[in-house]
PyMOL Python script that loads the backbone (N, CA, C, O; Angstrom):
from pymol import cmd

cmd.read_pdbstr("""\
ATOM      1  N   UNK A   1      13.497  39.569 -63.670  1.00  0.00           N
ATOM      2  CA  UNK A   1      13.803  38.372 -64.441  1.00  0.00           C
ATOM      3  C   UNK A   1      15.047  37.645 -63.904  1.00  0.00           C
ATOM      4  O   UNK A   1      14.992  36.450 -63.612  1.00  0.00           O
ATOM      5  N   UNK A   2      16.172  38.374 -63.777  1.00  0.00           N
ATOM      6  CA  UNK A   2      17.455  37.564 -62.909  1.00  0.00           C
ATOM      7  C   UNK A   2      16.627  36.892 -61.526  1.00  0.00           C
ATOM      8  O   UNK A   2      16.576  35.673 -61.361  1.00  0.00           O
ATOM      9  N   UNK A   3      16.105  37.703 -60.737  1.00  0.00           N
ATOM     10  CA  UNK A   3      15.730  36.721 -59.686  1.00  0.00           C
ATOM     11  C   UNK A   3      15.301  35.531 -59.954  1.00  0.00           C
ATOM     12  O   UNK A   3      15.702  34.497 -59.419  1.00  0.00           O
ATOM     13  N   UNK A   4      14.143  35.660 -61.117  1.00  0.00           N
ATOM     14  CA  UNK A   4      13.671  34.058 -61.195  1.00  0.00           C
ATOM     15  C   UNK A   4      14.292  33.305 -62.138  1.00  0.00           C
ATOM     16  O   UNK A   4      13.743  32.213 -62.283  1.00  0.00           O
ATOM     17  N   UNK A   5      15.197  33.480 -62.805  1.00  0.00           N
ATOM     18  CA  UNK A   5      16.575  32.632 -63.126  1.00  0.00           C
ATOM     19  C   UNK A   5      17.381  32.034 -62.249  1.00  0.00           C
ATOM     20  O   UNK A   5      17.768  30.867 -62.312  1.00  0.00           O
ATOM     21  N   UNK A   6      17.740  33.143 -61.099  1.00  0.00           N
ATOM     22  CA  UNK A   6      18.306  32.552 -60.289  1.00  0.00           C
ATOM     23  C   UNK A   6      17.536  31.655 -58.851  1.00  0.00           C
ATOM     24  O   UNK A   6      18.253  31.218 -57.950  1.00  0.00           O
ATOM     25  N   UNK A   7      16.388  31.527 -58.839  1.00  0.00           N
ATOM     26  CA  UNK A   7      14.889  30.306 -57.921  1.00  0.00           C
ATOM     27  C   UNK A   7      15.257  29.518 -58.934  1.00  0.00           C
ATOM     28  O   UNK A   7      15.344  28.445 -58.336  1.00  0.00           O
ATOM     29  N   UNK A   8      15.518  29.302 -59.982  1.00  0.00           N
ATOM     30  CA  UNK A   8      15.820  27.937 -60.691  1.00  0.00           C
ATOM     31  C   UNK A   8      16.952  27.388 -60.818  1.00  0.00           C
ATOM     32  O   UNK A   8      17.096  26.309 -61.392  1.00  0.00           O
ATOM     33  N   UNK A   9      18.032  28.153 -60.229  1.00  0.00           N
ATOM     34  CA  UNK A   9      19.096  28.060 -61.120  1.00  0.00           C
ATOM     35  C   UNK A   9      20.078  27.604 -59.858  1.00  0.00           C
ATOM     36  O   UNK A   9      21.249  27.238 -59.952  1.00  0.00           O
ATOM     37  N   UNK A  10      19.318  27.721 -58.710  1.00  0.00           N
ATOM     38  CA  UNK A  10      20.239  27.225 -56.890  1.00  0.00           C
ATOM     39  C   UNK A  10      18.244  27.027 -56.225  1.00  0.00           C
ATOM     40  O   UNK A  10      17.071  27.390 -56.319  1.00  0.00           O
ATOM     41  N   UNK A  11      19.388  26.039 -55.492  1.00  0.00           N
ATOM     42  CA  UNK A  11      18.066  25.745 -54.441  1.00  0.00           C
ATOM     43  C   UNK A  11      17.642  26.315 -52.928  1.00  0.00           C
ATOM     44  O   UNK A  11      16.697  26.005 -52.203  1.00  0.00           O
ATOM     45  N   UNK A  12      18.291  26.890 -52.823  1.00  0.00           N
ATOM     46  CA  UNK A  12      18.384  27.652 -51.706  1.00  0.00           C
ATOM     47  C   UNK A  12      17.131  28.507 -51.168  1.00  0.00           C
ATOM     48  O   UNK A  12      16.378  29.133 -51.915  1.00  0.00           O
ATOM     49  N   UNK A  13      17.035  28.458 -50.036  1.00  0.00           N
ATOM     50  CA  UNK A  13      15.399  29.561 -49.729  1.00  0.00           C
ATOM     51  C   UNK A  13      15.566  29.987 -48.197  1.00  0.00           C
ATOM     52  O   UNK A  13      16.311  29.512 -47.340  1.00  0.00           O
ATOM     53  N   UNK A  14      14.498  31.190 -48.109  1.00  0.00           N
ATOM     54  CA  UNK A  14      14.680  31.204 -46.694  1.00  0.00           C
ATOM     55  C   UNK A  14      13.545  30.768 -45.948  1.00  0.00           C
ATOM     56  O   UNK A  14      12.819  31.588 -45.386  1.00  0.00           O
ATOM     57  N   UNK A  15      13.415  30.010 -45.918  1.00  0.00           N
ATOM     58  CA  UNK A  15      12.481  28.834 -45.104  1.00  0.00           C
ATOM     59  C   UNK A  15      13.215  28.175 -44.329  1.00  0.00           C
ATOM     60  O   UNK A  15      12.667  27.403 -43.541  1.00  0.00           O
ATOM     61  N   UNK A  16      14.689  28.304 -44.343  1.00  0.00           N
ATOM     62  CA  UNK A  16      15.283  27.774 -42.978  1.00  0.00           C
ATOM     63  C   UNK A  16      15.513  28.593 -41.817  1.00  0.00           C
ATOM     64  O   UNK A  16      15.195  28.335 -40.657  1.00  0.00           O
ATOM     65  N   UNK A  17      16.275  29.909 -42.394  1.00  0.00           N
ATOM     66  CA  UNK A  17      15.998  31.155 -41.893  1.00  0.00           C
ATOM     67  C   UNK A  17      14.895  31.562 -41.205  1.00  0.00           C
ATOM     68  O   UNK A  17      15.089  32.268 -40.215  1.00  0.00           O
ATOM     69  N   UNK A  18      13.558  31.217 -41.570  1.00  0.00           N
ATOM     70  CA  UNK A  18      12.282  31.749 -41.373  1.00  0.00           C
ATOM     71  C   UNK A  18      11.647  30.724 -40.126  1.00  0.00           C
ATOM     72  O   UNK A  18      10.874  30.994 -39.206  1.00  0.00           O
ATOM     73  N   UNK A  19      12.385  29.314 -40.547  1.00  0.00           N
ATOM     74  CA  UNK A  19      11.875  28.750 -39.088  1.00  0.00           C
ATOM     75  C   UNK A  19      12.480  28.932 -38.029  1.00  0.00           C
ATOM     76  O   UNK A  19      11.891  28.894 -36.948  1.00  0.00           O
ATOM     77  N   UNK A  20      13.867  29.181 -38.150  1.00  0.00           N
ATOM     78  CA  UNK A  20      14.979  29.674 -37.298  1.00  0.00           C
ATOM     79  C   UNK A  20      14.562  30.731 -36.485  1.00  0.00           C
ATOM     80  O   UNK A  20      14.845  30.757 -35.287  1.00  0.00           O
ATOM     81  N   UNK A  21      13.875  31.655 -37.070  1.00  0.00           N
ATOM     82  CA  UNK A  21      13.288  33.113 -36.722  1.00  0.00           C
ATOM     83  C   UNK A  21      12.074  33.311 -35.234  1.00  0.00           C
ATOM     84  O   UNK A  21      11.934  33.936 -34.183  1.00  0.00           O
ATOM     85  N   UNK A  22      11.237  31.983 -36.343  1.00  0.00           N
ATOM     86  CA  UNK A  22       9.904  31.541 -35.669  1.00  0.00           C
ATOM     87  C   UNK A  22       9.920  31.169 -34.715  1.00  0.00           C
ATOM     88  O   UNK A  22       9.071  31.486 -33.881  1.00  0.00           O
ATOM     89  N   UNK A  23      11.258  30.056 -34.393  1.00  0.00           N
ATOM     90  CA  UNK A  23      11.051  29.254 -33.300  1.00  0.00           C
ATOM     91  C   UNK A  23      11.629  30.464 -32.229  1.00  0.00           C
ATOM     92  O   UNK A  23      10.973  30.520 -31.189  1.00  0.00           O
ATOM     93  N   UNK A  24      12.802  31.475 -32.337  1.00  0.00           N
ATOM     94  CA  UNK A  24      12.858  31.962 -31.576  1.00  0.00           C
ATOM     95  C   UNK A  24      11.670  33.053 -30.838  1.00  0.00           C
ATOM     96  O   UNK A  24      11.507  33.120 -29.619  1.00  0.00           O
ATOM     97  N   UNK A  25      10.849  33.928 -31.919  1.00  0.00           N
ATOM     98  CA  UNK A  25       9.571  34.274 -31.530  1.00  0.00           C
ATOM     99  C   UNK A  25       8.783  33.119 -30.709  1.00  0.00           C
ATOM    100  O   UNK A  25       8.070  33.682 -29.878  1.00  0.00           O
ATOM    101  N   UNK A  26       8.687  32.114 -30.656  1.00  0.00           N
ATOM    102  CA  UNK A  26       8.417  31.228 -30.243  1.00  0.00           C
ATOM    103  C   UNK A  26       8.505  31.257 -28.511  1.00  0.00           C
ATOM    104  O   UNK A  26       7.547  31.179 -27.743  1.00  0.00           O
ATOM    105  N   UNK A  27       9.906  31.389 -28.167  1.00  0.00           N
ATOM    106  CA  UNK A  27      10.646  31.090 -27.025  1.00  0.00           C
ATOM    107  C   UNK A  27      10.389  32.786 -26.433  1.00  0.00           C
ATOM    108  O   UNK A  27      10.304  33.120 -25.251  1.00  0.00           O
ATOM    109  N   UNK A  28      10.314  33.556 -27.472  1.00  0.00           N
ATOM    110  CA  UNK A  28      10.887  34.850 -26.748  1.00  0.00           C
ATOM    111  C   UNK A  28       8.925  35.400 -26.032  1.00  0.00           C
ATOM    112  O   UNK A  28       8.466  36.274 -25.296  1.00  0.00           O
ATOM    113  N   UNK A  29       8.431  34.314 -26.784  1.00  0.00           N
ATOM    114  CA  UNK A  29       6.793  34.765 -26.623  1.00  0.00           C
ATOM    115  C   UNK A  29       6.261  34.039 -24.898  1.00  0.00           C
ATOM    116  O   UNK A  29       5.371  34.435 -24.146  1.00  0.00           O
ATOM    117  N   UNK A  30       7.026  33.117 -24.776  1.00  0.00           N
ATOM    118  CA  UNK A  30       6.579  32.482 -23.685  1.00  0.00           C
ATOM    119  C   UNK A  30       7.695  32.575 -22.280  1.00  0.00           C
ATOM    120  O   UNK A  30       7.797  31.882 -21.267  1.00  0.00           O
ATOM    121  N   UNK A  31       8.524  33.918 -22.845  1.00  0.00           N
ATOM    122  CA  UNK A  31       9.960  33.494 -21.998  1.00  0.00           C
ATOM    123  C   UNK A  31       9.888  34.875 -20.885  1.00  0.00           C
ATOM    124  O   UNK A  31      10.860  35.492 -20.450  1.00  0.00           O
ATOM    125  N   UNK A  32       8.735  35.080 -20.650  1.00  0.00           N
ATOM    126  CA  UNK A  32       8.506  36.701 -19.578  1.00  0.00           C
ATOM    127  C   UNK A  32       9.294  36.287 -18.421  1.00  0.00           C
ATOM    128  O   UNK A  32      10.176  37.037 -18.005  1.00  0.00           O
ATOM    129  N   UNK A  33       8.962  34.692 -17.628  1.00  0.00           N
ATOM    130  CA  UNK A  33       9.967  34.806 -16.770  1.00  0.00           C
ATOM    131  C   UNK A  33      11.679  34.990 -16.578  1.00  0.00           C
ATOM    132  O   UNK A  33      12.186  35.281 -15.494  1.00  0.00           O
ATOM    133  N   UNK A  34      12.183  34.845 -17.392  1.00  0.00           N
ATOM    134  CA  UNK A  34      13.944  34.965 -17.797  1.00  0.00           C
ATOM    135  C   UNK A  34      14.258  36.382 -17.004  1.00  0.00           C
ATOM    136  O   UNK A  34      13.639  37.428 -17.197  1.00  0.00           O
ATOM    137  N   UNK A  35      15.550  36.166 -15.898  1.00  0.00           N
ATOM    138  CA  UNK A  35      15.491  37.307 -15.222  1.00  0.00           C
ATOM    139  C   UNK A  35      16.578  38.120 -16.262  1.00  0.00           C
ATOM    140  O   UNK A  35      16.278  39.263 -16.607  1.00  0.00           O
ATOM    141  N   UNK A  36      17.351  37.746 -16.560  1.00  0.00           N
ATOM    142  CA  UNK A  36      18.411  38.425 -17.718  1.00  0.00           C
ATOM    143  C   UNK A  36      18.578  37.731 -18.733  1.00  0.00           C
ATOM    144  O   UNK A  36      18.231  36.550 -18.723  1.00  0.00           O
ATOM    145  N   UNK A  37      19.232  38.397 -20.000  1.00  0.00           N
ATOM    146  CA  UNK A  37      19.283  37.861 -21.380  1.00  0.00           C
ATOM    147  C   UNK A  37      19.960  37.070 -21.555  1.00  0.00           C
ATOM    148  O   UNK A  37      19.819  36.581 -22.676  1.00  0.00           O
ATOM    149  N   UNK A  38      21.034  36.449 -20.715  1.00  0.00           N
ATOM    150  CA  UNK A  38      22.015  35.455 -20.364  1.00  0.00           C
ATOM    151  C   UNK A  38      21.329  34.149 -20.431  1.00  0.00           C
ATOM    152  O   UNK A  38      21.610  33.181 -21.138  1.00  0.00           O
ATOM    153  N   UNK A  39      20.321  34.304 -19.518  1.00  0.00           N
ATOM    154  CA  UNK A  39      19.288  33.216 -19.306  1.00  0.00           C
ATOM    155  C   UNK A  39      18.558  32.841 -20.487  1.00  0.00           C
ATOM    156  O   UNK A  39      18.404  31.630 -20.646  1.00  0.00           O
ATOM    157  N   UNK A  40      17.927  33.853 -21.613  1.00  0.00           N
ATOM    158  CA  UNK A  40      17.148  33.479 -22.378  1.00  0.00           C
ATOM    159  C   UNK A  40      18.263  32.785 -23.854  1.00  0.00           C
ATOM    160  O   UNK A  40      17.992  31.849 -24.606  1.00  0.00           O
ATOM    161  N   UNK A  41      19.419  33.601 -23.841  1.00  0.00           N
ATOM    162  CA  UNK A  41      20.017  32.858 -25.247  1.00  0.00           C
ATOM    163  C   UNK A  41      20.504  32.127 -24.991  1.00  0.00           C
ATOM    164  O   UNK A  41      21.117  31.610 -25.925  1.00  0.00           O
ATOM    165  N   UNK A  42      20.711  31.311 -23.317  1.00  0.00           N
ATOM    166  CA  UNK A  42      21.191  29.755 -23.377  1.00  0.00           C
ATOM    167  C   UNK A  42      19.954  29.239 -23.314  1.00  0.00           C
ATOM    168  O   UNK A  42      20.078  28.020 -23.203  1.00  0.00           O
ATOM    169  N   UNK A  43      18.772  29.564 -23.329  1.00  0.00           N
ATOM    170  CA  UNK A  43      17.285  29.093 -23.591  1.00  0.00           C
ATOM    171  C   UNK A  43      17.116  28.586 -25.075  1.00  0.00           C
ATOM    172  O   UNK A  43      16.733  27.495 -25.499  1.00  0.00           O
ATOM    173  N   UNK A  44      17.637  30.048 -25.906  1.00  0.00           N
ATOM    174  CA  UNK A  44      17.571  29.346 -27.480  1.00  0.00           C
ATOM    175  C   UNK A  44      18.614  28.861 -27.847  1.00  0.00           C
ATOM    176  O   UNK A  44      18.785  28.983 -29.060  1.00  0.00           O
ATOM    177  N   UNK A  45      19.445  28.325 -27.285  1.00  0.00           N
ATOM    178  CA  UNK A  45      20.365  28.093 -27.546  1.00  0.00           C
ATOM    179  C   UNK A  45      20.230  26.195 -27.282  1.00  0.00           C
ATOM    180  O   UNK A  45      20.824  25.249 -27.799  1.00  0.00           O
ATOM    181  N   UNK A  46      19.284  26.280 -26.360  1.00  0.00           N
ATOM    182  CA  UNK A  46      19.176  24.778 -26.075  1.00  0.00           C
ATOM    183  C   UNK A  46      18.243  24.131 -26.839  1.00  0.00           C
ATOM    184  O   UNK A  46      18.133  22.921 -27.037  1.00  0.00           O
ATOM    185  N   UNK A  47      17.339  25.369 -27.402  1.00  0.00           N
ATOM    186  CA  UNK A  47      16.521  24.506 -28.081  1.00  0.00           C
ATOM    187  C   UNK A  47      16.858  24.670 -29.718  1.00  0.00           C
ATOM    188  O   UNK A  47      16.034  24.492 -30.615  1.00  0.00           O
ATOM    189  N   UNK A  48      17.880  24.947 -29.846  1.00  0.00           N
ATOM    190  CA  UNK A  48      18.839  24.278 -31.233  1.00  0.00           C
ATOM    191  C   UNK A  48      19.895  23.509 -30.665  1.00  0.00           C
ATOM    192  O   UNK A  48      21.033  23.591 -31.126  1.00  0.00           O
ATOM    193  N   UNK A  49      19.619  22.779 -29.716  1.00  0.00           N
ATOM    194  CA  UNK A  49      20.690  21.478 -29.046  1.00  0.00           C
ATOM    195  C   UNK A  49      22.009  21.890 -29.500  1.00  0.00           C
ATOM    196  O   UNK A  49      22.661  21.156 -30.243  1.00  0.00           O
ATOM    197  N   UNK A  50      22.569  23.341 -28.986  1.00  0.00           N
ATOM    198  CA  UNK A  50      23.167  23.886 -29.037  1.00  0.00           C
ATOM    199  C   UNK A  50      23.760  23.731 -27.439  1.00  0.00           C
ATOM    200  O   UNK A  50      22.819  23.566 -26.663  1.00  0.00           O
ATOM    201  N   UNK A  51      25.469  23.747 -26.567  1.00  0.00           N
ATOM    202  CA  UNK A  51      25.551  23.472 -25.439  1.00  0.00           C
ATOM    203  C   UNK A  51      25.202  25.090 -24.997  1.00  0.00           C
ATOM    204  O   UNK A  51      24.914  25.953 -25.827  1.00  0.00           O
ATOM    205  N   UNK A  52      25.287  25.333 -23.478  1.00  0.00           N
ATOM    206  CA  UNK A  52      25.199  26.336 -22.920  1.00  0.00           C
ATOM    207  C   UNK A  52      26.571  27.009 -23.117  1.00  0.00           C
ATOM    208  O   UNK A  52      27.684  26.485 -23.153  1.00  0.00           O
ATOM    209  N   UNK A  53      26.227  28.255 -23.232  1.00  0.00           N
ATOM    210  CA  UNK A  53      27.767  28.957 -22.729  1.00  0.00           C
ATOM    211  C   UNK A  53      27.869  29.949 -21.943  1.00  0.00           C
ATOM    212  O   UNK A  53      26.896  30.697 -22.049  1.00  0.00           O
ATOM    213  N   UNK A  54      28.902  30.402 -20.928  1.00  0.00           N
ATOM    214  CA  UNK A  54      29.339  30.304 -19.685  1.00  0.00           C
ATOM    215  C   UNK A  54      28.901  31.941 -19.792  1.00  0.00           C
ATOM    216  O   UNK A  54      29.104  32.411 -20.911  1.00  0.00           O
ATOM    217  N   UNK A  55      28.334  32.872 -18.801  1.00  0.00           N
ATOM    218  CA  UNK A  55      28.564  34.548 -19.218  1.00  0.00           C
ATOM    219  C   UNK A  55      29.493  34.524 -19.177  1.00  0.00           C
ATOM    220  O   UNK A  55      30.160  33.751 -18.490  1.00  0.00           O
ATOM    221  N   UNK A  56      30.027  35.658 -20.152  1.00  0.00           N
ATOM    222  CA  UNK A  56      31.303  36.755 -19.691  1.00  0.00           C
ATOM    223  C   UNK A  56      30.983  36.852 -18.475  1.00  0.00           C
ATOM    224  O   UNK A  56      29.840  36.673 -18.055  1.00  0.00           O
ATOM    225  N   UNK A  57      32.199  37.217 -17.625  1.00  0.00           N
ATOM    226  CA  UNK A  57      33.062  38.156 -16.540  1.00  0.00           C
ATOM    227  C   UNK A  57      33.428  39.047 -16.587  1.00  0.00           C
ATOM    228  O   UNK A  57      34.037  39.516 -15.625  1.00  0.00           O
TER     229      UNK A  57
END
""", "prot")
cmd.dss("prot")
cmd.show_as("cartoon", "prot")
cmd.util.cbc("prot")
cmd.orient("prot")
């Protein structure tokens, strides 16, 4: 009963979360060529028009 007090009571959901999720299944489904993981999270990273960032050293 608190849960569905609280679905009425804030609007919040995870359906943003869940596309967030998706799209990376998404990338990680079509991403076999990526020679290291460096490569693939400035991959998702671009496709949340997010800039690249540099590896560690």
């Amino acid at each position: 009963l608190p849960a569905i007090e609280n679905s009425f009571k804030y609007e919040d959901s995870n359906g943003h979360l869940g596309g967030i999720n998706n799209k990376i299944k998404v990338i990680k489904r079509i991403s076999f060529g990526y020679r290291n993981f460096s490569n693939f999270r400035n991959r998702i990273l671009l496709g949340f028009n997010h800039k690249r960032i540099a590896p560690n050293s």
